[in-house]
C-alpha positions as CSV (number, residue, x, y, z in Angstrom):
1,X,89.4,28.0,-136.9
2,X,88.0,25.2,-135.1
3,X,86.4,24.5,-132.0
4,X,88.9,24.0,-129.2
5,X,89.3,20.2,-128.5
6,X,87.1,20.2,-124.8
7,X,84.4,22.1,-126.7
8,X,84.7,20.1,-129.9
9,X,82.3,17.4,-128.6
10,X,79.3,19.0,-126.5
11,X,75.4,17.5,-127.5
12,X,75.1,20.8,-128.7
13,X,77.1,23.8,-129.1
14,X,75.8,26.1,-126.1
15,X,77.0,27.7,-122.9
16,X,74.7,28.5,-120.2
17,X,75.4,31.8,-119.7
18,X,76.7,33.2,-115.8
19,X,73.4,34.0,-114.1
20,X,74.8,36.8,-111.3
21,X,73.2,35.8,-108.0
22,X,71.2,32.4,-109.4
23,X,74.2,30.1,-110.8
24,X,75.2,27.9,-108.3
25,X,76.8,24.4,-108.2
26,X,73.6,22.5,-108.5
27,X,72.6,24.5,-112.0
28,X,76.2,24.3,-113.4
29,X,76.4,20.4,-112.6
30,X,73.1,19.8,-114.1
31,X,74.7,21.7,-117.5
32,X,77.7,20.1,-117.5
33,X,75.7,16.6,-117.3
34,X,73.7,17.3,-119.5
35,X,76.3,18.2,-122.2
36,X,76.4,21.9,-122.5
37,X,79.0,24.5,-120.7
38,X,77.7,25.7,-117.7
39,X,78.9,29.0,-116.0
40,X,78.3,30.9,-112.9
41,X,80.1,34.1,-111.8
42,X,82.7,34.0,-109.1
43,X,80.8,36.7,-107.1
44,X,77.7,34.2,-106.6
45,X,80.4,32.4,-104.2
46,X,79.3,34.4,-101.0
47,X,81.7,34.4,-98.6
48,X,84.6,34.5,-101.3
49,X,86.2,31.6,-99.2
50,X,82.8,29.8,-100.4
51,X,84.1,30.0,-104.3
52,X,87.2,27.2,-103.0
53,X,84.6,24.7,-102.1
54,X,82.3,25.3,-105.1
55,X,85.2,24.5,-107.4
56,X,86.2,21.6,-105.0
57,X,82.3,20.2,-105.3
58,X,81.6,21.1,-109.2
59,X,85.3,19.0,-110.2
60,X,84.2,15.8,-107.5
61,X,80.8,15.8,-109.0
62,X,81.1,15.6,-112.3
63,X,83.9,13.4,-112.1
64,X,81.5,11.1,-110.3
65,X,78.7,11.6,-112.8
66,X,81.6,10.4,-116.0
67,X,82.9,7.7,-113.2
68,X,79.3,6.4,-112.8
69,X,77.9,7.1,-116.3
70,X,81.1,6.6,-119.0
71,X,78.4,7.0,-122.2
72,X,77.6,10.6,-121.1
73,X,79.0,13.3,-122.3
74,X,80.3,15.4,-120.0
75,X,80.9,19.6,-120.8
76,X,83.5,21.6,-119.3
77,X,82.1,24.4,-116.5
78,X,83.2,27.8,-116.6
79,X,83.5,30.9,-114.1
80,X,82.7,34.5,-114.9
81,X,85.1,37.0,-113.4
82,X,84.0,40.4,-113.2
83,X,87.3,42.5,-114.2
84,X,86.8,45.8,-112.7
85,X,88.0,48.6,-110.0
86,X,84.6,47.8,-108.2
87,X,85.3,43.7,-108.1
88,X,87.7,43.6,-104.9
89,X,87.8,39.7,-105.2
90,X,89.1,39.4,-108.5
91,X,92.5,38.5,-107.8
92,X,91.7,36.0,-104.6
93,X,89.1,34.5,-106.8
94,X,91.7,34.3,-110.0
95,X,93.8,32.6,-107.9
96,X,91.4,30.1,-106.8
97,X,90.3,29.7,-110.4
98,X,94.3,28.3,-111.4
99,X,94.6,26.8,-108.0
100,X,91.2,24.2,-109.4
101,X,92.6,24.5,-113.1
102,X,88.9,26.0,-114.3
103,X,88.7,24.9,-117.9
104,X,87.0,28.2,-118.7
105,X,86.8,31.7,-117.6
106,X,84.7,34.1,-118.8
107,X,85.6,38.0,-118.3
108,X,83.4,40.7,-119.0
109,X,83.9,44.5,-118.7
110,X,87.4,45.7,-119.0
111,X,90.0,43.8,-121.1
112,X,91.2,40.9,-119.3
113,X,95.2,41.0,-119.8
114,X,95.6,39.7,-115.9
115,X,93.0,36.8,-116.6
116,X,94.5,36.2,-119.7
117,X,98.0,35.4,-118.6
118,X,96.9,33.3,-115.7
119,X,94.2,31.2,-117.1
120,X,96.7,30.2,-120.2
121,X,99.6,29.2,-117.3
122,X,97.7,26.0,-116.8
123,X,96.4,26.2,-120.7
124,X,92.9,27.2,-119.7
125,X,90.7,29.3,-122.0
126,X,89.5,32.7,-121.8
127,X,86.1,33.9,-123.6
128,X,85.7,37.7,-123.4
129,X,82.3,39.6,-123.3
130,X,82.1,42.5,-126.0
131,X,79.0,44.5,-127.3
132,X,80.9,46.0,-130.0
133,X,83.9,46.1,-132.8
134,X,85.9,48.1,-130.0
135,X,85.5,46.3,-127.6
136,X,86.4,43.0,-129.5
137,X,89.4,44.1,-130.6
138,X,90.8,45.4,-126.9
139,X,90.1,41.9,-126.1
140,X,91.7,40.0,-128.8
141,X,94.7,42.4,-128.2
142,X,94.6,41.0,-124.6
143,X,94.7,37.4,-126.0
144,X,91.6,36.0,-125.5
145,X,90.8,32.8,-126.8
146,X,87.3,33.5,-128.0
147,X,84.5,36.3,-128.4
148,X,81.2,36.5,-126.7
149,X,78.7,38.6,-128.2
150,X,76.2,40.1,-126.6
151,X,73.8,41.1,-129.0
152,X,70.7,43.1,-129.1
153,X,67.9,41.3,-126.7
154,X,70.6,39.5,-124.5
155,X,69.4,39.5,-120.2
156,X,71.2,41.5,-118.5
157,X,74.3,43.6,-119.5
158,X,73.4,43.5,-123.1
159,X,74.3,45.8,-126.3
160,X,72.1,46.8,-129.2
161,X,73.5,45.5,-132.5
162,X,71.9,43.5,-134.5
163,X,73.8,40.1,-134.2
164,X,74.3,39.7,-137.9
165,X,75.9,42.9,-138.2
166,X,78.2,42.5,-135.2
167,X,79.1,39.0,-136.5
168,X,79.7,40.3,-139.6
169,X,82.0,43.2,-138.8
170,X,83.6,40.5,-136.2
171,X,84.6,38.3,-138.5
172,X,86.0,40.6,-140.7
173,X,89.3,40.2,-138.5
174,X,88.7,37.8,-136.5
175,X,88.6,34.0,-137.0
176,X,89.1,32.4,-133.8
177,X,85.8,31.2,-131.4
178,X,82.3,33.2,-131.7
179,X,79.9,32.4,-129.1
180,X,76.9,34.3,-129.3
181,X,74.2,35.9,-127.1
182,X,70.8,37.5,-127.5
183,X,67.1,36.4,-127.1
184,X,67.8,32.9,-128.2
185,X,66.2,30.0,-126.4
186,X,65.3,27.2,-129.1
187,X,67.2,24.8,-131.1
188,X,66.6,26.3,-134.0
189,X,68.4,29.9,-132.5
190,X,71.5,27.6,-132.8
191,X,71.0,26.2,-135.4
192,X,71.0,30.0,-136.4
193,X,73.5,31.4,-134.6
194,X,76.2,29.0,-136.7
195,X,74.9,29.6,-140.0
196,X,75.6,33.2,-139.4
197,X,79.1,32.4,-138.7
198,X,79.4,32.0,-134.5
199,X,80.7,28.7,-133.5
200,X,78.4,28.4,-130.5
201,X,75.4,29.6,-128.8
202,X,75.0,31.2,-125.5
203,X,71.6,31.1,-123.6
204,X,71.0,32.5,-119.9
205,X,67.5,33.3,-119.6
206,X,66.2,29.9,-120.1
207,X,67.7,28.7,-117.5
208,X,66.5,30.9,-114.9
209,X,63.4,29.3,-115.5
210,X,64.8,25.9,-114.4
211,X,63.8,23.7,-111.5
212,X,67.6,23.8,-110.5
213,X,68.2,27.4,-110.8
214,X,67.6,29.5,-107.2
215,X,65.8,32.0,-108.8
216,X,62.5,33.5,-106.6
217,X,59.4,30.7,-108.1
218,X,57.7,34.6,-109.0
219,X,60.4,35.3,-110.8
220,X,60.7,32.1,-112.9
221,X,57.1,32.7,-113.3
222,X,57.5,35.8,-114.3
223,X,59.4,34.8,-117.5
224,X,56.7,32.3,-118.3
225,X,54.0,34.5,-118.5
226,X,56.1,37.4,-120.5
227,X,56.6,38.2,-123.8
228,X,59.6,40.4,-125.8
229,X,57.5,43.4,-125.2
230,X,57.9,43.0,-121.2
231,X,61.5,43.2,-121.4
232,X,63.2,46.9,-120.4
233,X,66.6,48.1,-121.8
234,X,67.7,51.0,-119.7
235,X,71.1,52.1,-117.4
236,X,69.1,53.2,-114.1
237,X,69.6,50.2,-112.3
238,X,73.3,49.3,-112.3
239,X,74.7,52.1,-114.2
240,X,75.9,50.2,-117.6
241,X,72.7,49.4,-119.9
242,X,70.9,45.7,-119.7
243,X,67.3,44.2,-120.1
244,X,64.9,43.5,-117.2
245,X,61.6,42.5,-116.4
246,X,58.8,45.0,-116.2
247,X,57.1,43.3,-113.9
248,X,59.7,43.8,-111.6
249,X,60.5,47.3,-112.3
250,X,56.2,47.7,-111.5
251,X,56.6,45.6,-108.2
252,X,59.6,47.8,-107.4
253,X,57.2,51.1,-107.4
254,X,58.8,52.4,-110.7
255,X,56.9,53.1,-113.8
256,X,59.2,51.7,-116.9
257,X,57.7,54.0,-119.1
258,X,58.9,57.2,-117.2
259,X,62.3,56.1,-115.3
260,X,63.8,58.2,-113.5
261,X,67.6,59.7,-115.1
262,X,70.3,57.7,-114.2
263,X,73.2,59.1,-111.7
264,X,76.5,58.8,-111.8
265,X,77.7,55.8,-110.1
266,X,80.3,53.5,-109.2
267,X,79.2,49.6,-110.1
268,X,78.7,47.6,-107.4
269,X,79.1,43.9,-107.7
270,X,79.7,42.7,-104.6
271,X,77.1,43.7,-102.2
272,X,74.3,41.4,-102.1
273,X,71.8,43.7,-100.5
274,X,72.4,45.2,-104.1
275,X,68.6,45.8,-105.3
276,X,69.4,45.1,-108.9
277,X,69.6,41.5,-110.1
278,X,67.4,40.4,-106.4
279,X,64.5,42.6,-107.0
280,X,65.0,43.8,-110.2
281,X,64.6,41.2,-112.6
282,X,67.4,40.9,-115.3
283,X,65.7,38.5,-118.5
284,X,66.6,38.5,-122.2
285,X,63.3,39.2,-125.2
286,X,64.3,35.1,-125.2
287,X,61.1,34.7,-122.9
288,X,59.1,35.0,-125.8
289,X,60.3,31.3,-126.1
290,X,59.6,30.0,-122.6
291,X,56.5,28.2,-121.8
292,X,57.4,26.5,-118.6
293,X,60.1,25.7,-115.7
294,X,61.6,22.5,-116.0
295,X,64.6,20.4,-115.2
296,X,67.8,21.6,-117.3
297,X,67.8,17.9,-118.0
298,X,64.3,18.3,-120.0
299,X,65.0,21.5,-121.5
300,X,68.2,20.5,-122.8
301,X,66.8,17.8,-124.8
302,X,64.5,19.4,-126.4
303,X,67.3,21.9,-127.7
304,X,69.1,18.9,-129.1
305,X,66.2,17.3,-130.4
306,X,65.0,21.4,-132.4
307,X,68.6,21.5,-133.3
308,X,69.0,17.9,-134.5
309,X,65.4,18.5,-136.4
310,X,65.9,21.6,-138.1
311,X,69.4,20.6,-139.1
312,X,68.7,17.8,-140.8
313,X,65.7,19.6,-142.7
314,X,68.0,22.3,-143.9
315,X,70.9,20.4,-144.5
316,X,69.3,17.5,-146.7
């Protein structure tokens, strides 16, 4: 199935993936203009009346960038909603989401029925998080418009399958979008990622280490100097399992290689005093591929230019 038609022409097919707390207007405009998706989560929006006015600034801007600049190519933005008992602003900030006619919205967690039926009243499109088989097919029940998965090696929230078997068993029965995620930050990882049968990439870690991103300047460092083997899969922090820098687990007093057991808990994604995500660092193994912090402009290029190379090599 193809590409829908406002995805059918990026520079490249890739979404910057929702950075919790660090995706902002500023990162997602500098995306968008540069001709990939770009994403934040709703929740970054702090007060929630603050989510009307990013919407109101992300639509004005880059309608001014196309205005200004006709020859660019300009990508659709998209909003991550949260869809569980712990998000409290998940109906206020659905509402906001059709109210501004967001051309994406991508849920992760629970299956997004709700989202669903709104986001297709004004024939937006849902993408849908899933670590495995299960979970993909909850969602495509729910009516999702595409997959994300989150592979083995993906920042944050992130599974453990192997991204050629998940892909695999995915398209087994299903044959609508694939956008996948895990520890990919070159051209070439997209190049990849569609010969393995997804349609399109998705890449958050490398752009926390971008000059527009609000990310700590430590923590941007932090991904330059770090390599697959600093990254630190484990369920203490926020109670579902994601990767995370060991340097910040160290300058959080915590030895990674003896963490504590993890209680039971409810998730907490509203509070921003949360420790997790502000001190504790989430990061994909993709920062074996980062060598420096530079403008999403620059970094975006040189994806285009990998993926334009190593295409043409392999295709010839």
């Amino acid at each position: 199935m193809p590409l829908p038609a406002a995805l059918a022409n990026l520079r490249i097919p890739l979404i910057g993936a929702p950075l919790f707390i660090i995706a902002q207007p500023e990162l997602v405009i500098a995306q968008c203009s540069a001709g990939i998706v770009g994403a934040f989560p709703a929740l970054n929006a702090r007060p929630a009346e603050m989510l009307d006015e990013w919407l109101t600034h992300i639509k004005a801007s880059l309608a001014k960038i196309k205005k200004d600049h006709p020859e660019k190519v300009i990508a659709p933005f998209a909003v991550n909603q949260i869809v569980h008992a712990s998000n409290e602003r998940l109906q206020g900030d659905l509402q906001l989401c059709v109210k501004h006619e967001v051309p994406i919205v991508i849920t992760s967690l629970r299956p997004p029925g709700e989202v669903v039926e709104a986001v297709h009243s004004y024939k937006g499109l849902v993408f849908h998080d899933v670590i495995s088989v299960r979970h993909a097919k909850k969602a495509i029940e729910m009516g999702v418009d595409g997959l994300i998965l989150v592979c083995a090696g993906a920042g944050g929230h992130a599974g453990l399958m192997s991204p050629f078997a998940l892909i695999t068993e995915v398209r087994k029965f299903w044959d609508g979008p694939l956008i996948l995620s895990g520890a990919m930050s070159k051209g070439e990882h997209i190049f990849a990622a569609q010969a393995m049968g997804a349609d399109m990439a998705y890449m958050g870690t490398r752009f926390i280490a971008s000059k527009e991103a609000i990310a700590p300047d430590a923590y941007k460092q932090s991904l330059v100097d770090s390599q697959a083997t600093d990254i630190v899969y484990t369920n203490l922090f926020s109670g579902v399992h994601g990767n995370y820098l060991r340097s910040s687990i160290i300058a959080a007093g915590l030895d990674p290689e003896h963490l504590p057991q993890p209680e039971e808990r409810a998730m907490n994604f509203s509070s921003p005093s949360a420790k997790v995500w502000r001190d504790i660092w989430g990061a994909g193994q993709s920062v074996s591929g980062i060598e420096s912090v530079e403008t999403v402009q620059v970094i975006v290029d040189r994806l285009v230019d990998e993926y334009t190379q190593i295409k043409a090599k392999l295709c010839s």
